[in-house]
Structure formats: C-alpha cells, structure tokens
C-alpha positions as CSV (number, residue, x, y, z in Angstrom):
1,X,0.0,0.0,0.0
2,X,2.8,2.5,0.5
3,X,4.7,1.5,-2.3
4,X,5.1,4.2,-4.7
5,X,6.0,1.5,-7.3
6,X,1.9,-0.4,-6.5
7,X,0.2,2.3,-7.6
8,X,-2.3,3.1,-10.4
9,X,-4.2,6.6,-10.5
10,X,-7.1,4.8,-8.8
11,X,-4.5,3.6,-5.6
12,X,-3.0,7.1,-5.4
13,X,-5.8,8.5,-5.3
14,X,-7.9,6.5,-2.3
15,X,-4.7,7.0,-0.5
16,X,-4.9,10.6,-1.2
17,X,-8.5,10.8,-0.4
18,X,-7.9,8.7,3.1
19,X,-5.0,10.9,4.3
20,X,-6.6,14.3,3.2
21,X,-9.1,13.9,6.5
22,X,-5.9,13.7,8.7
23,X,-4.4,16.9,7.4
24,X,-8.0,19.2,8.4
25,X,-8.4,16.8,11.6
26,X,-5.3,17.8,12.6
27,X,-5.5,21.7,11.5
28,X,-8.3,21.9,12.9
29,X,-7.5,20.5,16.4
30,X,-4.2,22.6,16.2
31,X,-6.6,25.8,15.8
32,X,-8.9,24.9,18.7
33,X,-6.3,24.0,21.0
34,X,-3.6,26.9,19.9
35,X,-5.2,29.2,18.0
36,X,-3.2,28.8,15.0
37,X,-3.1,26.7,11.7
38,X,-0.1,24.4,11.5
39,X,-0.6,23.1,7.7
40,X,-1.2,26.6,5.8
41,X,2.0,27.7,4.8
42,X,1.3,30.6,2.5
43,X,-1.0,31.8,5.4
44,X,2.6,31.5,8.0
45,X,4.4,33.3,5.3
46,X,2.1,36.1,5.2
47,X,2.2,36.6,8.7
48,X,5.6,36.3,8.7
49,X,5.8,39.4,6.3
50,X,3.2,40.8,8.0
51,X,4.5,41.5,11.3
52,X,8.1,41.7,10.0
53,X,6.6,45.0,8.8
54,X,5.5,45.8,11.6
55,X,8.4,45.6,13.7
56,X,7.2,42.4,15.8
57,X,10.5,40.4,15.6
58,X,9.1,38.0,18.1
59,X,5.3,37.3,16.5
60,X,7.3,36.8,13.2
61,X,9.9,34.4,14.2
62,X,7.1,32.5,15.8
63,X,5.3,32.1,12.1
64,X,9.5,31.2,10.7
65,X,9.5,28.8,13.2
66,X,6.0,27.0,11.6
67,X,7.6,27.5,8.0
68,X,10.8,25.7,9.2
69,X,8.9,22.9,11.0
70,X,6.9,21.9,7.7
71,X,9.7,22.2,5.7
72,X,12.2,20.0,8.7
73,X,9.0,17.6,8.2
74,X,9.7,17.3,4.7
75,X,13.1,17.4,4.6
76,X,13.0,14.3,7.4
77,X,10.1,12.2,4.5
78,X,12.6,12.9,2.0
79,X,15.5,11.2,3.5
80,X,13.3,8.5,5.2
81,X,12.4,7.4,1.9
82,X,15.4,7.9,0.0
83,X,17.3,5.9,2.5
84,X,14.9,3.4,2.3
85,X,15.1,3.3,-1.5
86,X,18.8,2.8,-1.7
87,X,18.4,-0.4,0.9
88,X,16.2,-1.7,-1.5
89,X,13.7,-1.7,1.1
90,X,9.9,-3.0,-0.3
91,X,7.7,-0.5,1.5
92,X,9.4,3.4,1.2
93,X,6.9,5.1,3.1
94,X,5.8,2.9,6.6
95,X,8.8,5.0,8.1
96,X,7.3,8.8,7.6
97,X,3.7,7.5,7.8
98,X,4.8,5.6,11.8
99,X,7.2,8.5,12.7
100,X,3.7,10.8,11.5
101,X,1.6,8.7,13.8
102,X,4.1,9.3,17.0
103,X,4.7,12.7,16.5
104,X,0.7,13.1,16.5
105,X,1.1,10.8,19.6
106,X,3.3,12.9,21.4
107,X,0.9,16.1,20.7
108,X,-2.1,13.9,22.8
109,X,0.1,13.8,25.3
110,X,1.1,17.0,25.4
111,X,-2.2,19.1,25.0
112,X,-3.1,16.5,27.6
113,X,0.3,17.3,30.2
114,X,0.8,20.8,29.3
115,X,-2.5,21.9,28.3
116,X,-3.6,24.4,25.3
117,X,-1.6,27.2,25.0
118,X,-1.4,30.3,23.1
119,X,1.9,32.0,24.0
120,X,5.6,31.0,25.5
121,X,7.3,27.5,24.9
122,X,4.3,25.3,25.4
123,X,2.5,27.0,22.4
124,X,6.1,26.5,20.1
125,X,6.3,22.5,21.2
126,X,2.4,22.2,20.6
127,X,2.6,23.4,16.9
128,X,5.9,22.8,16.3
129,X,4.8,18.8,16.7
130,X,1.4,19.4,14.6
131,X,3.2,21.3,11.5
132,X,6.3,18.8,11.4
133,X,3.9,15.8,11.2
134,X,2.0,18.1,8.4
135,X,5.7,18.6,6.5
136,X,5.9,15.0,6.6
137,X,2.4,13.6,5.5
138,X,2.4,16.3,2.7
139,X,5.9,15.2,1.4
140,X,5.1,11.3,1.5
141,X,1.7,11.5,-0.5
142,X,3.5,14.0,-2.9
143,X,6.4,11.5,-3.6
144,X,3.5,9.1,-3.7
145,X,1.7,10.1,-6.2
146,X,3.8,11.7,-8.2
147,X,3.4,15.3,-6.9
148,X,-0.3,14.7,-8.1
149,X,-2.0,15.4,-5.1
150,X,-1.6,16.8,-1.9
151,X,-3.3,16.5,1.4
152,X,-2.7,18.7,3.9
153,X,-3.9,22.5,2.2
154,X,-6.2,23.1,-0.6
155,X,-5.3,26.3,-2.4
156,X,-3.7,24.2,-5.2
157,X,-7.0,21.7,-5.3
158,X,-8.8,24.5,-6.2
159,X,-6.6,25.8,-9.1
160,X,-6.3,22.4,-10.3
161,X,-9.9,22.0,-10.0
162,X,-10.6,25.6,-12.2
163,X,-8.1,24.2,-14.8
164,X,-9.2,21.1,-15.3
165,X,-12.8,22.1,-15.5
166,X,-12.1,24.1,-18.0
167,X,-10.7,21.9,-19.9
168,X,-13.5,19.3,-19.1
169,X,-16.1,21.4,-20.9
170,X,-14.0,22.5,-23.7
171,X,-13.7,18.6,-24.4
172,X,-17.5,18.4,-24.1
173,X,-18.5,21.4,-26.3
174,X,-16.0,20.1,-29.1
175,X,-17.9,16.6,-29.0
176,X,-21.7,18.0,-29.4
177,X,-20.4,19.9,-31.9
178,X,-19.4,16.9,-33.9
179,X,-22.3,14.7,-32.7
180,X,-26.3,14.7,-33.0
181,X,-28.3,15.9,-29.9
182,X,-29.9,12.2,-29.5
183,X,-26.2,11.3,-28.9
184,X,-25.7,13.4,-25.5
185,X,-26.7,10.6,-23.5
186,X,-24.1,8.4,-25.0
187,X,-21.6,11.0,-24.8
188,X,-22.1,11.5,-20.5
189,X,-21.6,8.0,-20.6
190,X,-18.2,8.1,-22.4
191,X,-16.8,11.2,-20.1
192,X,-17.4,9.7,-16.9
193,X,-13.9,7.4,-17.9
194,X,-12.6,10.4,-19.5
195,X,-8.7,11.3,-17.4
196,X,-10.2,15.1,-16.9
197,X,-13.3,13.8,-15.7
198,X,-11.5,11.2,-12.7
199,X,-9.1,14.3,-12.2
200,X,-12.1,16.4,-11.1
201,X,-13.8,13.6,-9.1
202,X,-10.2,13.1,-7.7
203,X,-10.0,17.0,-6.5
204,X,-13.6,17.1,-5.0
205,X,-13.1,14.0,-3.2
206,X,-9.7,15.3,-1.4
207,X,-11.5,18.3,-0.9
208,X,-14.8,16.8,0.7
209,X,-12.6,14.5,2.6
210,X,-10.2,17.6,4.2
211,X,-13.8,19.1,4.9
212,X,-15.0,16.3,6.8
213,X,-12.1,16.4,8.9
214,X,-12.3,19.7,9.7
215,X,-15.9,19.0,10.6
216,X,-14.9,15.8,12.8
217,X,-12.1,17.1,14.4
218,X,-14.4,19.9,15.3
219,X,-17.4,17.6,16.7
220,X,-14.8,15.2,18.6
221,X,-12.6,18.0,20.1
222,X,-15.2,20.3,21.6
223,X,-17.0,16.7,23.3
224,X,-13.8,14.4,23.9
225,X,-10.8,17.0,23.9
226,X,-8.6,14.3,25.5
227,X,-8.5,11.6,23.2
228,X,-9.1,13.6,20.1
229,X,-6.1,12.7,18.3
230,X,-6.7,8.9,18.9
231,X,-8.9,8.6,15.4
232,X,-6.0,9.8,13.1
233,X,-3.4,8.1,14.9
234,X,-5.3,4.8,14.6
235,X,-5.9,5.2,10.9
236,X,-2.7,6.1,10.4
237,X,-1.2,2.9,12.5
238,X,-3.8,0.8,10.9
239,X,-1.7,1.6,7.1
240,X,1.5,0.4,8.6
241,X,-0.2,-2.9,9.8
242,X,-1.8,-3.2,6.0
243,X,1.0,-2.4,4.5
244,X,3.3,-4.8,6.8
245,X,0.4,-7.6,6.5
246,X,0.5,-7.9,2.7
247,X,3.3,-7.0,1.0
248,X,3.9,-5.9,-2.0
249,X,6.2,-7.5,-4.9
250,X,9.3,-5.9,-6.4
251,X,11.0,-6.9,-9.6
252,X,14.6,-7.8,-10.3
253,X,16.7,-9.1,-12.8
254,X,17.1,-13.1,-12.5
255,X,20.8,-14.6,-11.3
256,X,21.0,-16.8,-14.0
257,X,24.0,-18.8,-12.3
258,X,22.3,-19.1,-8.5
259,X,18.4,-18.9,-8.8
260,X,17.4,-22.2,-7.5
261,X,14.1,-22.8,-9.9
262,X,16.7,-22.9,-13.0
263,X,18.0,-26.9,-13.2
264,X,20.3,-25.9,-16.0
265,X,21.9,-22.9,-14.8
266,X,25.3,-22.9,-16.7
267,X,23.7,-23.8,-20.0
268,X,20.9,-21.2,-19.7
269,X,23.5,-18.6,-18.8
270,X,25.6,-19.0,-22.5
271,X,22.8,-20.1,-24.5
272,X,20.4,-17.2,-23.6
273,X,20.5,-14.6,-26.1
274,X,21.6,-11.3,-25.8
275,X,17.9,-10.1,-26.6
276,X,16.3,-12.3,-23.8
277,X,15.9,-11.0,-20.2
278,X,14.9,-12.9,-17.5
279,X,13.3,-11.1,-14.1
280,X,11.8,-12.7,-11.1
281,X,8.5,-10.9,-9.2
282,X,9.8,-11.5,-5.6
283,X,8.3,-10.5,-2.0
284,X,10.9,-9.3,0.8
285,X,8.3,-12.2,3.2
286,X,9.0,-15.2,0.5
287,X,6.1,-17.2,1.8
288,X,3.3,-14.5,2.5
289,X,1.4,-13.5,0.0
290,X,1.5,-10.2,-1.6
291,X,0.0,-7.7,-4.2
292,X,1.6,-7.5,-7.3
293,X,3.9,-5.2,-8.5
294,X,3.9,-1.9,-11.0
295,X,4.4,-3.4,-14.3
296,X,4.8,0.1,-15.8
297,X,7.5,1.2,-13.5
298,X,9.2,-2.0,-14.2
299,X,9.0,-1.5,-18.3
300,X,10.7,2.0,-17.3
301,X,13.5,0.4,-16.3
302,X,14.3,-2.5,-18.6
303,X,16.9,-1.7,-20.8
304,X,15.9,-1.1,-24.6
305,X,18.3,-3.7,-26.3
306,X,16.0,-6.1,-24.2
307,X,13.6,-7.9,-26.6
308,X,11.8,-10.1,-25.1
309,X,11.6,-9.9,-21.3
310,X,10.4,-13.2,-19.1
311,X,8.7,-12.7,-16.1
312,X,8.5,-14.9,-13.2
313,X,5.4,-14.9,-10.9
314,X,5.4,-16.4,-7.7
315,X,2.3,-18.1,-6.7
316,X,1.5,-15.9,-3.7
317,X,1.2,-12.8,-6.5
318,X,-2.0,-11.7,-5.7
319,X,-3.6,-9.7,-9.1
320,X,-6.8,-7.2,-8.2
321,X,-8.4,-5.3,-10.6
322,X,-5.5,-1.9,-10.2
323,X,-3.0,-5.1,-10.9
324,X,-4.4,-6.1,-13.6
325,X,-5.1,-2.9,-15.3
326,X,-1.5,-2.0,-14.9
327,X,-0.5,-5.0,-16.3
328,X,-2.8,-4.4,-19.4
329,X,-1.0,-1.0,-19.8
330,X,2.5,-2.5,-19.7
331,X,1.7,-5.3,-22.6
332,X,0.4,-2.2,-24.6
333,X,3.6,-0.1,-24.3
334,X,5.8,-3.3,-25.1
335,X,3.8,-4.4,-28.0
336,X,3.8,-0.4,-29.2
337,X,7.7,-0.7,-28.9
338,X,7.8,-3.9,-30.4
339,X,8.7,-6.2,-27.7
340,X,7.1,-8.9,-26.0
341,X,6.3,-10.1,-22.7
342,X,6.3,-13.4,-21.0
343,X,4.7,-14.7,-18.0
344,X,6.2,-17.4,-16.3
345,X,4.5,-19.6,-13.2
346,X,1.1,-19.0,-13.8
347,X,-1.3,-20.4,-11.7
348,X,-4.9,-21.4,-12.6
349,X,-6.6,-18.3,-10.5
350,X,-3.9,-16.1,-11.6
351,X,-4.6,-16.7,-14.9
352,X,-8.8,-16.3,-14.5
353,X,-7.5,-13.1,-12.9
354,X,-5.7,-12.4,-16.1
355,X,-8.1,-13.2,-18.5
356,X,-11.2,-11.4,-16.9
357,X,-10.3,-8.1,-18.2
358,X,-8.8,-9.6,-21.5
359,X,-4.5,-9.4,-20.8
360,X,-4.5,-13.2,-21.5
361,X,-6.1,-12.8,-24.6
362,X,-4.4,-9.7,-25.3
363,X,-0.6,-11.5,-24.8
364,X,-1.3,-14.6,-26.2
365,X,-1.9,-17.5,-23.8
366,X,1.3,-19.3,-25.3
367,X,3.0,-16.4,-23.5
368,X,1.5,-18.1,-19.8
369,X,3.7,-20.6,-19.1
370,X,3.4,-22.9,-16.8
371,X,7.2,-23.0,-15.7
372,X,10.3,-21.1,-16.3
373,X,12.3,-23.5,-18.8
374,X,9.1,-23.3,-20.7
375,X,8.7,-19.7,-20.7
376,X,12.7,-19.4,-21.7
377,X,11.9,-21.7,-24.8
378,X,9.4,-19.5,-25.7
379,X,11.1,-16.5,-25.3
380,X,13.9,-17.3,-27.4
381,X,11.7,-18.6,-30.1
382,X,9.9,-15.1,-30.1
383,X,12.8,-13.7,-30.6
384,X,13.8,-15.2,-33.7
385,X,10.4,-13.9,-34.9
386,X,11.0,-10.2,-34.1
387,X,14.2,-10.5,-35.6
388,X,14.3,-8.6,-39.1
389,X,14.5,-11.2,-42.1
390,X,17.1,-10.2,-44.8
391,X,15.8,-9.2,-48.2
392,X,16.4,-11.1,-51.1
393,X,17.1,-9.8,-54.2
394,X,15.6,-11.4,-57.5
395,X,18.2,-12.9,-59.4
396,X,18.2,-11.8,-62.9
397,X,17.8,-15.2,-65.5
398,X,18.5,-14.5,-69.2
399,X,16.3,-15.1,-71.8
C-alpha cells in the first residue's frame, strides 16, 4: 500500500482521499487547541511578512518557526524514503507514515500534560509537533503520487480544479459539436472514464474529505478533547499494519547462475541470447502472499536492447483489478515498442484473474507458461520472430 511502485491513479488516489481527513483533523485541532493553523503555509508566510513590517521580531519568528517545521517535516520524509530506496527496502513510506503517527502521539500527550496554550514554549512544542507531522504527510503523498495530489492544504485543489474544469467542458463542447443531440446521453456516458473527468472527481473528493475532517475534528474535540487525536493516529497505525500484513512484490533481474528454480543454470547462462531478459516478481516475506507489483514502472527500467523480457510470478502474487489494469497497460507499451512479454509460473486463479479483463487474450496465452524453462523456450523462439529477415534480391535469369 505504500509502495510508490503499487500504484495506479485509482491507488494514489484512495490513499490521497484517506489521508486528506488527517491533514484538516489535525488543523483543525491545532486551531482549537492553539489558536493557530499548522498546515497553511502561504497563510505562515504572510504573517511572517506581516509583522516583520510591523516591527514584531518576536510574533514573526514565531510564524518562521512554523515554516521551518513543515519544511524540517519534509526534509525528514525525504530522507526516510530515499534511504529506504537505496536499501532496496519494499515499502518506502511505513517509516514517515509511523514516525507521522508518533509525532501526533506525542501532541495527545502534550495538549493533555501541558495543556492548550497560546503564548511562551508550550504554544512552540504544541505546533511545532502538529506542523512537522503536516511537513511530513504532505511530502510522502507527494512523492507518492507523483506530486499529483496533496493532502494537507487546498489552495492548489482549487486551481487544479478551475483548470481542469475548464478543460473538461471544452472537451464536451468540441464533442456535441461533432455529434447529434440524440447522442448526449451516450456522450455523458463516455466522459465519466474520460482522465479530466477522474481528475475532477479526484480534486472534489480530497477536498470533501479535508472538509470532513475539519468538521470531525471539530465535533470530537469540543465533546472528547482528551482523546481527540486517537482517530488519526489509529488510521494512520492501521496503514502500517496493511502495508506490513500484505506485501507488495518488487521486480529484479534473475541470477542466471544461482536462482534455484533454473536446473540448468550454466547452460541457460551461455545459451540465452543477448535479446532475452529474465526477471523474477519477488516478496521481501517469501512465503506470505502479496500484491503484485507496478508493471509500468518496471517497463521503465528495462533496458531497450531487451527484446523479449520473461517474467516470473510467484504463486503468492496476488492480481486485483488496479494489478491487472497495470499489467494491461504494460503489454500495450511493449507491443507499441515492439517487444514482448512473457509470463512465467502462472497459476490457474492467476490466470482467471488475467483473463477477466482480457491481458491473457491480449498477450497470447502461449506467452502463460506454466514453468520457467518453458517460458525461456518461448522466449527465445519469439525472438527469432522479431528479428528482421534479410531481403532477397531477384536474381536476374537470361532469356
């Protein structure tokens, strides 16, 4: 789940949606309990100009001091997840999203200890806590998603959501125009898939959701002040444990001399030609089962002298609909490139899963094999097919 390499727009986006209710709870609980917003960092900035012109050295360092603590927060996601990237870790984001979840601990306990605040040090430890654990939500669901969406201030939801609208009805007017009126209904049919459309659903939803937060975190603070921050810091716990209770699958490049499925590994290693790639789908837990991996991400990496590439599934590969889909997308791009895909150690449910949505039919079911020898004949079979044939000329006979 907090994989950046698991997800397809529709993952992305119910994590952005889920996580956009812990950025107002929180703000909104920092407001009531401090009298300040913690998340808003154009607001901080403005008040830090603000009272800079004024001459109030002191309010103004205090709004700094907010800036720096979002940006320390991001600053800390950054290297969490950079570190954990260069360990080859599976799951780059469980550390921000846990260290998150404790740093909104330690505010419970301290608006519990220590009491609201609105001046001295208890008011800078209070929202110093609140806006670092902002910093670092923002920061992880940008790196995410792909600095598609973020969760924790809406000022660029909105502009998104003007832009794209636009956009949205220009796309409509240009189709009426080409179309009959009896054809509208049709046509409302055809947007709802359309990538503006799911952008705009996307933006409303993150905003609803920060809304609802707001509202929440209003409701539960004002009745249950002491255990307010328990919902969010649940939620945000209960990720981890998904995330740590199914796994999800990375892809490497196969060790043709030591993987322990190949019987033949010496002769596989010289006779394998130089257009044939073998990779392994693998799970950090070997035994537990876990969600299959970004296919697309994957087909960024492989090399383009690569040909054919064979893929090895484990059985415990889990394929869901976002998998699936993913995998539809990556067979398109390789076919569009002229390379082929192989899938090797396909089970029976893993293939209905396949061929529900139509990638079975839409590899060729010769290219789900059974085993990995199998799949390697293939491959290098396929490749002798891609390979260009050499043009003959006509010999020239005299009359």
């Amino acid at each position: 789940m907090l994989s950046a390499r698991a997800y397809s727009f529709r993952q992305k986006s119910r994590l952005a949606i889920s996580l956009s209710w812990v950025g107002g709870y929180t703000n909104v609980i920092a407001l009531l309990a401090v009298g300040t917003v913690v998340s808003h960092v154009t607001g901080s900035a403005t008040q830090f100009g603000r009272w800079i012109g004024a001459g109030d050295v002191k309010t103004a360092l205090f709004f700094g001091y907010l800036i720096s603590t979002f940006t320390f927060g991001a600053v800390l996601s950054g290297c969490m997840t950079e570190s954990a990237k260069r360990r080859g870790w599976r799951s780059k984001y469980v550390l921000p999203i846990s260290l998150e979840a404790l740093l909104l601990a330690l505010l419970s306990v301290h608006l519990n200890f220590r009491g609201p605040a609105r001046s001295g040090l208890v008011l800078y430890e209070a929202t110093g806590l609140a806006s670092l654990a902002m910093g670092l939500q923002n920061a992880t669901i940008t790196k995410i998603s792909g600095a598609v969406v973020r969760t924790t201030h809406l000022t660029g939801i909105f502009t998104d959501f003007g832009l794209e609208t636009v956009q949205y009805l220009y796309w409509w007017g240009d189709r009426l125009a080409k179309q009959r009126t009896e054809r509208a209904g049709r046509l409302l049919r055809i947007s709802r898939r359309h990538p503006t459309a799911l952008r705009l659903l996307l933006l409303l939803s993150i905003a609803g959701s920060f809304g609802l937060g707001t509202v929440a975190g209003s409701i539960i603070y004002a009745r249950w002040a002491s255990v307010a921050l328990v919902p969010p810091i649940a939620f945000l716990l209960w990720m981890v444990y998904v995330d740590w209770r199914k796994p999800i699958a990375d892809i490497r490049e196969l060790d043709l001399l030591n993987d322990p499925e190949l019987r033949l590994q010496g002769i596989i290693s010289k006779l394998l030609p130089a257009g044939v790639v073998l990779y392994r789908a693998s799970c950090i837990r070997g035994k537990a089962a876990h969600r299959a991996p970004n296919f697309q991400l994957w087909i960024d990496r492989v090399p383009e002298h690569c040909h054919v590439l064979v893929l090895a599934i484990s059985p415990l590969t889990r394929f869901d609909a976002n998998a699936v889909m993913d995998l539809e997308a990556a067979v398109g791009r390789l076919h569009h490139d002229g390379r082929k895909l192989i899938l090797s150690g396909i089970t029976t449910h893993q293939f209905k899963a396949l061929d529900a949505l139509g990638v079975a039919r839409m590899m060729d079911v010769n290219n789900l094999c059974p085993d990995l020898e199998f799949a390697i004949a293939r491959a290098v079979v396929m490749l002798e097919d891609l390979r260009p044939r050499p043009k003959v000329r006509p010999q020239f006979v005299p009359a």
